[in-house]
C-alpha positions in Angstrom: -0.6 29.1 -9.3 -3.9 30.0 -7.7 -2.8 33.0 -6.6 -1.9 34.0 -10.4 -2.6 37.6 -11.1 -5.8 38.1 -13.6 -3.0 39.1 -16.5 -0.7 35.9 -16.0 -4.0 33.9 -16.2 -5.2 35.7 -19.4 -1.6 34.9 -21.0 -1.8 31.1 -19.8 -5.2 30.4 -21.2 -4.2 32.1 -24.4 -1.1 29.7 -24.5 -1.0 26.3 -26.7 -1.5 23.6 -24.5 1.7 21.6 -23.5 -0.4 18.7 -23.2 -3.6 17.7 -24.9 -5.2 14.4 -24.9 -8.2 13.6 -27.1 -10.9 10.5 -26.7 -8.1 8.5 -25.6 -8.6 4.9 -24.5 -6.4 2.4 -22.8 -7.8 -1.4 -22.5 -5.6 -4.0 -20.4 -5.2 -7.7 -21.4 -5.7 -9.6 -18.7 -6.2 -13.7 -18.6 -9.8 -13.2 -18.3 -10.3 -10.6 -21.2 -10.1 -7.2 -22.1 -10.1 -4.3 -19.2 -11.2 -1.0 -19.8 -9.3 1.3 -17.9 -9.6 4.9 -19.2 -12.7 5.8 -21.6 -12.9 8.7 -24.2 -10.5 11.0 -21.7 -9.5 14.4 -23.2 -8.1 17.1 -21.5 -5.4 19.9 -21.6 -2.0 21.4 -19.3 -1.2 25.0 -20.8 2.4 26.1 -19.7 2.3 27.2 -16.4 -1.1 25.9 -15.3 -1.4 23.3 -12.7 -4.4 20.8 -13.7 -5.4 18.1 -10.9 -6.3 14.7 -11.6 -8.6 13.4 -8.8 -10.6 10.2 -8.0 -10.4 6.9 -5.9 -8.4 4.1 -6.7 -9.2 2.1 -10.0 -10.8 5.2 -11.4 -8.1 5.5 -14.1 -5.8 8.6 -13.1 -1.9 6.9 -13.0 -2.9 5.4 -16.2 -3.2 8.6 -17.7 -0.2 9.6 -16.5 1.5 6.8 -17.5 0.1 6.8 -21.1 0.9 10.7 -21.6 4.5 9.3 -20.9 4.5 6.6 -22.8 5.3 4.2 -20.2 2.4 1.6 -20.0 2.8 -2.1 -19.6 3.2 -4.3 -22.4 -0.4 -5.5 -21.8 -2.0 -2.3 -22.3 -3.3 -1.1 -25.5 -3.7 3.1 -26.0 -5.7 4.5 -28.7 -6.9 8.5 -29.4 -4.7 11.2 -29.2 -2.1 12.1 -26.5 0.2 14.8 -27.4 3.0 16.8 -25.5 4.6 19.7 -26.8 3.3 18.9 -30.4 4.9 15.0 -30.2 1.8 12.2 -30.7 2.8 9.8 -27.9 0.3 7.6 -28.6 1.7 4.9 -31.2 5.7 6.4 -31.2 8.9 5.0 -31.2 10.7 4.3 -28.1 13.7 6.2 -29.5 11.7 8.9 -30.3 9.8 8.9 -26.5 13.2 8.5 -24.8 14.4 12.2 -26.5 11.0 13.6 -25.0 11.4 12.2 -21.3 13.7 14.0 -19.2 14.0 16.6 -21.2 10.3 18.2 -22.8 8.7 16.2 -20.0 9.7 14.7 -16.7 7.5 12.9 -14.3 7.8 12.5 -10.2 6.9 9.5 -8.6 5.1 8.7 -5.8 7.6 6.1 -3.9 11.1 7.9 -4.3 12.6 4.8 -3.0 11.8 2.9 -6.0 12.7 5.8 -8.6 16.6 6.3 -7.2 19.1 3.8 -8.1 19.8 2.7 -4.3 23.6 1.4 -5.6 24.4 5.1 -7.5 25.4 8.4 -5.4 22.8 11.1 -5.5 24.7 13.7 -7.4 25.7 11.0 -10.3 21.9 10.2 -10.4 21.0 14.0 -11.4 24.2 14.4 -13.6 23.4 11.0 -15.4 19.9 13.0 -16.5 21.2 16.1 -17.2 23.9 14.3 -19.5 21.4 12.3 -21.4 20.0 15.0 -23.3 23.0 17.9 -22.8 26.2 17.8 -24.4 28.0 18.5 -21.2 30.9 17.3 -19.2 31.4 15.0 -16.3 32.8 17.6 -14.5 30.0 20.4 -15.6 27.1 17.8 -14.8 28.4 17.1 -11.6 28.5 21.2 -10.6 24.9 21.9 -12.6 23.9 18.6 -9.9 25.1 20.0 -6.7 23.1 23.6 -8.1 19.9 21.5 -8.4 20.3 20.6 -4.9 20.3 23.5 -3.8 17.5 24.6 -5.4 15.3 22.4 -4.2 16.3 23.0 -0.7 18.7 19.8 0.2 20.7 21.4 3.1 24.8 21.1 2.5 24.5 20.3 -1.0 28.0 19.5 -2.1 27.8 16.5 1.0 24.6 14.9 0.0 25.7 15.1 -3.7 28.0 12.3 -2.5 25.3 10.4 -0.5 23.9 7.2 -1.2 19.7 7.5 -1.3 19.3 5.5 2.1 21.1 7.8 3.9 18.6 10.9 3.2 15.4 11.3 4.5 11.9 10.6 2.8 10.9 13.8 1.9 15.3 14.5 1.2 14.9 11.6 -1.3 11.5 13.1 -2.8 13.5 16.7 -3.4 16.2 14.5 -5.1 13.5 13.2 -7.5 12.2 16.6 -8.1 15.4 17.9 -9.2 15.9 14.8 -11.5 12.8 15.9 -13.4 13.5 19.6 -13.3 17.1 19.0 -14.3 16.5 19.9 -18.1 13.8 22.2 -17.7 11.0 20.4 -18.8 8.1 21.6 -20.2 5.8 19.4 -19.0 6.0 17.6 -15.3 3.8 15.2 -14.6 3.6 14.8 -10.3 1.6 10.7 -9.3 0.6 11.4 -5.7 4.1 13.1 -5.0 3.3 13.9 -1.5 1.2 10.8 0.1 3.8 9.4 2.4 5.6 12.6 3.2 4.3 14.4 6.9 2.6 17.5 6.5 6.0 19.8 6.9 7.5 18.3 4.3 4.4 18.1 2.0 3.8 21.6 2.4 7.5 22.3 1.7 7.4 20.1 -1.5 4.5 21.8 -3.0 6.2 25.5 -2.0 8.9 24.0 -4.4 7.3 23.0 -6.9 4.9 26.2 -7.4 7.8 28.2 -7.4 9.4 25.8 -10.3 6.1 26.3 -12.1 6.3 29.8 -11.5 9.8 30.7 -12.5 9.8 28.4 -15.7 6.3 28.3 -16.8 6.2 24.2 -16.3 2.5 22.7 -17.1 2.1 20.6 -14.2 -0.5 17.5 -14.4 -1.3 16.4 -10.5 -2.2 13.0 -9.7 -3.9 13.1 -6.1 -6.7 12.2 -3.9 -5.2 14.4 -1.5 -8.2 17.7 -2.1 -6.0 19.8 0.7 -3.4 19.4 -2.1 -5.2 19.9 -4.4 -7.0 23.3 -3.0 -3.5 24.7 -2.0 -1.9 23.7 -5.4 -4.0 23.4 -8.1 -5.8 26.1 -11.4 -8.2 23.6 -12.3 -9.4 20.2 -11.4 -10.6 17.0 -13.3 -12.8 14.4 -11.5 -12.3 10.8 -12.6 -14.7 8.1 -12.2 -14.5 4.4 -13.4 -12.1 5.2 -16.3 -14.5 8.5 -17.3 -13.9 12.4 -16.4 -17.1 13.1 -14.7 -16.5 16.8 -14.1 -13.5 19.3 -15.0 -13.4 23.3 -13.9 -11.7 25.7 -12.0 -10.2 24.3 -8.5 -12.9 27.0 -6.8 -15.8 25.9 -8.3 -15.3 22.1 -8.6 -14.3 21.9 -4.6 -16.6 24.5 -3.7 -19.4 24.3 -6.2 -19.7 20.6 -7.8 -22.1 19.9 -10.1 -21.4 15.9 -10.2 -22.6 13.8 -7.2 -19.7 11.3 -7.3 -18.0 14.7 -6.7 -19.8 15.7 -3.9 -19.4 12.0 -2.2 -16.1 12.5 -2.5 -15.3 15.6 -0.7 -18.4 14.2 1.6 -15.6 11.5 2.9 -12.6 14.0 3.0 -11.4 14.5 6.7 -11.2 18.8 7.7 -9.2 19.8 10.3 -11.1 21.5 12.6 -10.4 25.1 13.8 -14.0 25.5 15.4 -14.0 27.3 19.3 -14.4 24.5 22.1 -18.0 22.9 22.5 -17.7 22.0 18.4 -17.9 18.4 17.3 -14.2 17.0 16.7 -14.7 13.5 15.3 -16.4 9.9 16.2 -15.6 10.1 19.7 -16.8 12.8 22.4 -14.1 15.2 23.1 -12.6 15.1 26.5 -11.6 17.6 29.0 -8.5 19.4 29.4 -5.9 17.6 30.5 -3.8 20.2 32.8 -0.4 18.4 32.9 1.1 18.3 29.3 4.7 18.5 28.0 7.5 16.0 28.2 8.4 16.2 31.6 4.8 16.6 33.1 2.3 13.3 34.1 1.6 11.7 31.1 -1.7 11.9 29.2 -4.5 10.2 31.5 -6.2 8.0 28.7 -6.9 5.3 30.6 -10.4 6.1 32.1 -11.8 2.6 32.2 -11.7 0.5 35.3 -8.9 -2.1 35.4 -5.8 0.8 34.7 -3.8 1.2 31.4 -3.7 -1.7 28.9 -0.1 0.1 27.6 1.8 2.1 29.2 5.1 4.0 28.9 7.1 5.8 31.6 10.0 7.8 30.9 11.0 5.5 28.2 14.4 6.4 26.1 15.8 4.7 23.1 19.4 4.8 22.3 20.4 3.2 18.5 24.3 2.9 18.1 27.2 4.5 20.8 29.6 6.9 20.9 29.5 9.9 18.6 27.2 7.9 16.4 24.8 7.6 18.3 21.3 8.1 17.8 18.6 9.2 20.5 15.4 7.9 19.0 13.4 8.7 22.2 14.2 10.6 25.0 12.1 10.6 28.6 8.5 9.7 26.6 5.9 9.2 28.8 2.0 7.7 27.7 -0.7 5.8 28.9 -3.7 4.2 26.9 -6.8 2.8 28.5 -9.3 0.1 27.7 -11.7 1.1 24.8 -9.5 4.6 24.3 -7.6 5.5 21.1 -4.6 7.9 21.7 -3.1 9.2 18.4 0.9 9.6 17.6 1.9 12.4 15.4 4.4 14.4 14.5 7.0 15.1 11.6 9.0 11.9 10.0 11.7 11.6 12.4 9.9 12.9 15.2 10.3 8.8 16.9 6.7 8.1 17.0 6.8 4.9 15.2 9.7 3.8 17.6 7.4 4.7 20.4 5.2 2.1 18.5 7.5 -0.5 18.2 8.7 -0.1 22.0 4.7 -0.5 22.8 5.0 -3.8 21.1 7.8 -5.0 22.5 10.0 -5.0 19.4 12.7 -2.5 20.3 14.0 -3.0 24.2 14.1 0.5 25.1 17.7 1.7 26.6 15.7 3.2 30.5 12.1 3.0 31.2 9.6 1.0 32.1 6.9 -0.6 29.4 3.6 -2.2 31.3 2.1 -3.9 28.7 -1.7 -5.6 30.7 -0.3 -4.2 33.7 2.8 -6.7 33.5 6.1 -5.2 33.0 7.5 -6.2 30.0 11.6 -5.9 31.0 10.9 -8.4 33.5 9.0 -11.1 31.5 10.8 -14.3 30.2 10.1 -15.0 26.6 7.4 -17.5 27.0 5.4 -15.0 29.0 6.0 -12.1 26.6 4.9 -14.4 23.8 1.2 -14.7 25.9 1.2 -11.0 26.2 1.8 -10.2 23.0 -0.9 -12.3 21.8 -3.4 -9.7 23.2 -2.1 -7.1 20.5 -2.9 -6.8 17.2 -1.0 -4.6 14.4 -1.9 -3.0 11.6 0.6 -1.4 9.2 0.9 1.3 6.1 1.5 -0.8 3.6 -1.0 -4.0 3.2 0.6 -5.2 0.1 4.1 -5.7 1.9 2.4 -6.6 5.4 0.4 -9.6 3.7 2.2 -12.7 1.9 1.4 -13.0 -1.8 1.9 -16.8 -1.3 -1.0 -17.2 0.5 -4.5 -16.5 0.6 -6.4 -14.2 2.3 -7.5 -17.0 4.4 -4.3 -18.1 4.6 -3.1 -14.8 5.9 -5.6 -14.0 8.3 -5.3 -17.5 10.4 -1.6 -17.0 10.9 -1.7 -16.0 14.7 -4.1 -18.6 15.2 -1.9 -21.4 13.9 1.1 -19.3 16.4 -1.3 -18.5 19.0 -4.3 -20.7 19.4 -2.6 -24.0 18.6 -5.6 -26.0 20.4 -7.9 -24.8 17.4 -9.1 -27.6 15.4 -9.2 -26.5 11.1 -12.6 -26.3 11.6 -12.4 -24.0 14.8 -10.0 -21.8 12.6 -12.3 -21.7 9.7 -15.4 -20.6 11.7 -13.1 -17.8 13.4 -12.0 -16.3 9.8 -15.4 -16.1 8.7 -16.7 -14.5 11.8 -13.6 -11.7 11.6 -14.4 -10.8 7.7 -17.9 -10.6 8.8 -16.8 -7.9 11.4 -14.4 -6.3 8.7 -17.1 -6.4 6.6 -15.8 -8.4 3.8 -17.5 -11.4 2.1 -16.3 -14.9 3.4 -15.4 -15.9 -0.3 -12.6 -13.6 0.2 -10.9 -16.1 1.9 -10.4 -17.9 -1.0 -9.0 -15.3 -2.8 -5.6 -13.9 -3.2 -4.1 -10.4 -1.7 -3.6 -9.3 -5.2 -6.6 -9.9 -6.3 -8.0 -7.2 -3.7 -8.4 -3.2 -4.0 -6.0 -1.0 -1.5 -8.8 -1.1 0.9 -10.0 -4.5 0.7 -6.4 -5.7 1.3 -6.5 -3.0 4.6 -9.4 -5.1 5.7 -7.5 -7.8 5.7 -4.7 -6.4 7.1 -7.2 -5.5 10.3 -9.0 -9.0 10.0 -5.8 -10.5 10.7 -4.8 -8.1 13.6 -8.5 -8.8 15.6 -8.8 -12.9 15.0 -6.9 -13.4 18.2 -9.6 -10.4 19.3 -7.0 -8.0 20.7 -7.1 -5.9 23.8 -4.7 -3.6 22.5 -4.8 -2.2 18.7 -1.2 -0.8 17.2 -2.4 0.8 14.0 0.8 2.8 12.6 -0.2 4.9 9.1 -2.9 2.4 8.4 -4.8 4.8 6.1 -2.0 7.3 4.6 -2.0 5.4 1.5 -5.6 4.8 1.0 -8.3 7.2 -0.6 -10.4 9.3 1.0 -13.8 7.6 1.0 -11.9 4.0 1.4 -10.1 6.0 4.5 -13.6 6.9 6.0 -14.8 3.2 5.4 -11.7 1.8 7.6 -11.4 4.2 10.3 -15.3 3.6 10.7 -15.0 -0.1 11.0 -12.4 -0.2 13.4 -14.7 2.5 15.2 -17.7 0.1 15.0 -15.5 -2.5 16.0 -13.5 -0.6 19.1 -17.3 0.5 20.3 -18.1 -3.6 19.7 -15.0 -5.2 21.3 -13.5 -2.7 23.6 -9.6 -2.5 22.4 -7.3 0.1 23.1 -6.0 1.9 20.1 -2.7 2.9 19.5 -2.7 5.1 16.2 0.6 6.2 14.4 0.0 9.2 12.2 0.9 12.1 10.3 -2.8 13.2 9.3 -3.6 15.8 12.0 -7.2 15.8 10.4 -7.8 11.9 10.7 -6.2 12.0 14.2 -8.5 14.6 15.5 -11.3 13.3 14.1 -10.6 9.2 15.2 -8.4 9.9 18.5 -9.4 11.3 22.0 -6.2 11.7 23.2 -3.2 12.9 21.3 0.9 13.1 21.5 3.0 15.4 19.7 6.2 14.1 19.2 9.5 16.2 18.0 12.6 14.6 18.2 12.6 11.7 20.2 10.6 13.4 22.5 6.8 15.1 23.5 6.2 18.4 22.9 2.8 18.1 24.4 -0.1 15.8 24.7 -3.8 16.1 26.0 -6.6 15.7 24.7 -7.5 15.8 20.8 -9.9 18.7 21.6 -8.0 21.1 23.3 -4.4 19.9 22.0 -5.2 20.6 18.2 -7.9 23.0 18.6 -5.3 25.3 21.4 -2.4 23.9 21.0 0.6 25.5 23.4 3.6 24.8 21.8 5.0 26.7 18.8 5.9 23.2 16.9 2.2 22.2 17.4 0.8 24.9 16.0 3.4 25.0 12.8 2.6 21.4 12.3 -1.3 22.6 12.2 -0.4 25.1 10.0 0.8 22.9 7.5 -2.0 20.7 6.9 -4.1 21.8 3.9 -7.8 22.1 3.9 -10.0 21.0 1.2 -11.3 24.8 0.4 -8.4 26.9 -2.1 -10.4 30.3 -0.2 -9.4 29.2 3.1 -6.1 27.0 2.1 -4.8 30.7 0.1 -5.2 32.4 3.1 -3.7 29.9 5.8 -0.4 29.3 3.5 -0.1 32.9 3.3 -0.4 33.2 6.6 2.1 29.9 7.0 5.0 31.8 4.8 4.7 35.2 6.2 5.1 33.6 9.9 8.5 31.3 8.4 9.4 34.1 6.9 9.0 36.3 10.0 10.3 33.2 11.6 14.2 33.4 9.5 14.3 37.4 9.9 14.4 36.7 13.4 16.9 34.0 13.5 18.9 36.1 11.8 19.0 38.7 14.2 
């Protein structure tokens, strides 16, 4: 890919495009007219060339994908050209667009959840793709299944075949996907934000796999991202989409490193870099603190509680036991952390790794198994439910996915005075009106919203919401667990820099749940590595990410992609030679 040799690049650019789209143009139906969404877009995928498909939300990239596939809705309308492999797609036959997919061109999408048939055993799944374009047996599909598995890196193969999708992991069931598509050795793959809710392991083990795919078979890969780490460790060349319109296209060097556009520049303006500066460099919106000497799982936990009054959450040696016997599952084991008024302390670690349990012990939702939770300085385990209910009313939560978290029923209004009509039932309607306004005035969304629904709302309106709703009972405690994974970058950098302006304002504690080592250190003081149930250090953000002492740390740094393909070439070179230093050893 971008480390192609000058020869292999010569041969690709010399190849016929497996993919060319020319001045094509998709309009949606809606109740209230015709919606442009993609305007005079034409652009080409040459086998074995990985092209990138960038820009925020709205700005037309899934459609493209969708219409090179032939799978738009019913109320869309495609004119122009779109061809793949020499097949028009544009105006065919389903019959004759069902042939093509799966087998000339396969596409991975972004939720694997929603793209496995959660009733059907994985390895039936894979053989039920193979055997709709190969005349091969049961027993033959089943085999070339369990190979596929392997290939992309499931461990015990043969087992998982058997396994239902909810019993693998997230970025398991993404590898499952990825073999689906690659199962007839497409031509053409076509990759809608593949990587977005994986953690940056597994991310960075997913695009090892598929550059290797694209490597060994010469696959023309369109990538749909606003991920630009991604896209520097991944892509040839890169194509900037604004408002429906490709506002800049060239190589991935000169369009990160060099743009010529300024909606381009704007938006790698708002991408978060992981720091790797020496000590004394700016980390983020909040001063860095010092060291914290005692780190690790069994030391004092992280001192982030420097305001008077003590800890507004805090865990001590906290464990989490789901199920008994050999089944068992040890979710947490001895976790120890303290947040203070008007601190933030960030989360991370690999999917897994028990930091959203941590979360969800913090707020009272899972008893933990030994430990002690002070939640205000009151210990939770020895509250009755009436006094836990007042307690809980001084935290407020905000979640990954906004579209799930709010109910479509209602409107925004609607939404965001549901813990004052559970909380604050002295409020008058009129009391509860004034109280929405005033909180989408601090989210900084107009008060017409309220009148809206959540559907009617972009990804990061409906976040704003989302955070609306968790500050109108104005929290003293903020539980905010992957609030911006799913959200593009310059939308990111709007939310994290309201709740800034609004933890600066109103003085919460922030508890913040994420894999994004890059947002963490630039949002969080304090930070807690988890690993299995348990810490593998904490401190603060500063030293923690910048010198971290643990082996897991620094692989987990490793990972993350940076927004330059210079730097990012070097770093996962550097990644790979230290696994592969790594396995010699364990060999040994």
């Amino acid at each position: 890919m971008t480390a192609t040799t000058d020869g292999s690049a010569a041969r690709t650019a010399a190849a016929e495009p497996i993919l060319e789209l020319d001045g094509l143009d998709v309009v949606f139906t809606t109740e209230t007219g015709e919606v442009p969404a993609v305007q005079g877009v034409s652009l080409q995928v040459r086998p074995g060339e990985t092209l990138a498909l960038v820009g925020e939300s709205g700005s037309g990239k899934s459609t493209i994908a969708l219409a090179a596939m032939g799978l738009l809705t019913g109320n869309a309308r495609a004119t122009g050209s779109a061809v793949i492999a020499g097949t028009q797609i544009v105006g065919a036959s389903e019959n004759g667009l069902a042939a093509l997919r799966g087998k000339t061109a396969s596409m991975v999408f972004q939720e694997p959840a929603t793209a496995l048939d959660p009733l059907t055993r994985i390895g039936k799944q894979i053989a039920e793709v193979i055997r709709n374009h190969r005349e091969v047996s049961a027993k033959d599909a089943a085999a070339e299944a369990v190979d596929l598995l392997r290939r992309v890196g499931i461990p015990e193969p043969e087992r998982r075949a058997r396994a239902y999708p909810f019993q693998l992991s997230g970025g398991q069931r993404q590898r499952v996907v990825i073999a689906m598509a690659i199962a007839n050795e497409p031509r053409l793959l076509i990759a809608d934000e593949p990587t977005t809710a994986l953690d940056v392991t597994v991310q960075a083990e997913i695009l090892d796999l598929l550059r290797r795919l694209a490597a060994e078979t010469g696959t023309g890969v369109l990538l749909v991202t606003h991920n630009m780490g991604v896209v520097a460790d991944f892509a040839d060349r890169v194509a900037v989409m604004h408002q429906g319109q490709i506002v800049e296209t060239g190589a991935v060097e000169d369009v990160l490193l060099r743009p010529t556009h300024d909606y381009t520049r704007r938006l790698l303006a708002a991408v978060p870099r992981l720091s790797v500066a020496e000590p004394g460099a700016e980390t983020g919106a909040h001063p860095v603190s010092e060291p914290v000497a005692a780190r690790g799982p069994e030391a004092e936990p992280a001192d982030a509680s420097t305001e008077s009054g003590g800890p507004v959450i805090e865990l001590r040696d906290i464990s989490v036991v789901f199920g008994r016997g050999k089944t068992a599952v040890h979710a947490l084991d001895g976790v120890s952390f303290r947040v203070g008024q008007g601190q933030t302390l960030g989360l991370v670690g690999e999917s897994g790794s028990g930091k959203s349990t941590a979360a969800r012990v913090a707020l009272g939702l899972v008893a933990p198994t030994s430990g002690t939770v002070s939640l205000f300085g009151t210990d939770l385990g020895r509250t009755r439910a009436r006094a836990r209910r007042a307690l809980r009313a001084g935290i407020g939560v905000v979640l990954q996915d906004p579209v799930a978290s709010l109910d479509a029923r209602m409107t925004v209004g609607e939404c965001v005075a549901e813990p004052l009509r559970i909380h604050r039932r002295d409020l008058t309607a009129k009391d509860r009106q004034a109280r929405i306004a005033d909180v989408l005035d601090q989210v900084r969304l107009p008060r017409e919203v309220a009148r809206r629904a959540p559907r009617e709302l972009s990804g990061g309106q409906r976040q704003r919401v989302s955070l609306a709703r968790a500050l109108v009972l104005e929290p003293r405690l903020l539980v905010a667990d992957e609030p911006t994974s799913a959200l593009d970058v310059s939308v990111q950098e709007a939310v994290l820099a309201v709740i800034t302006e609004l933890q600066r304002e109103l003085g919460f504690a922030c508890l913040f749940v994420s894999h994004d080592l890059a947002v963490v250190q630039h949002f969080a003081q304090h930070v807690v590595v988890m690993r299995a149930g348990r810490i593998e250090e904490q401190g603060s953000t500063g030293t923690t990410l910048l010198h971290p002492e643990t082996d897991y740390t620094r692989r987990l740094l490793a990972a993350v992609p940076v927004p330059d393909p210079v730097v990012q070439r070097g770093r996962r070179a550097e990644r790979l030679a230290a696994l592969a230093a790594g396995r010699t050893e364990a060999q040994a």
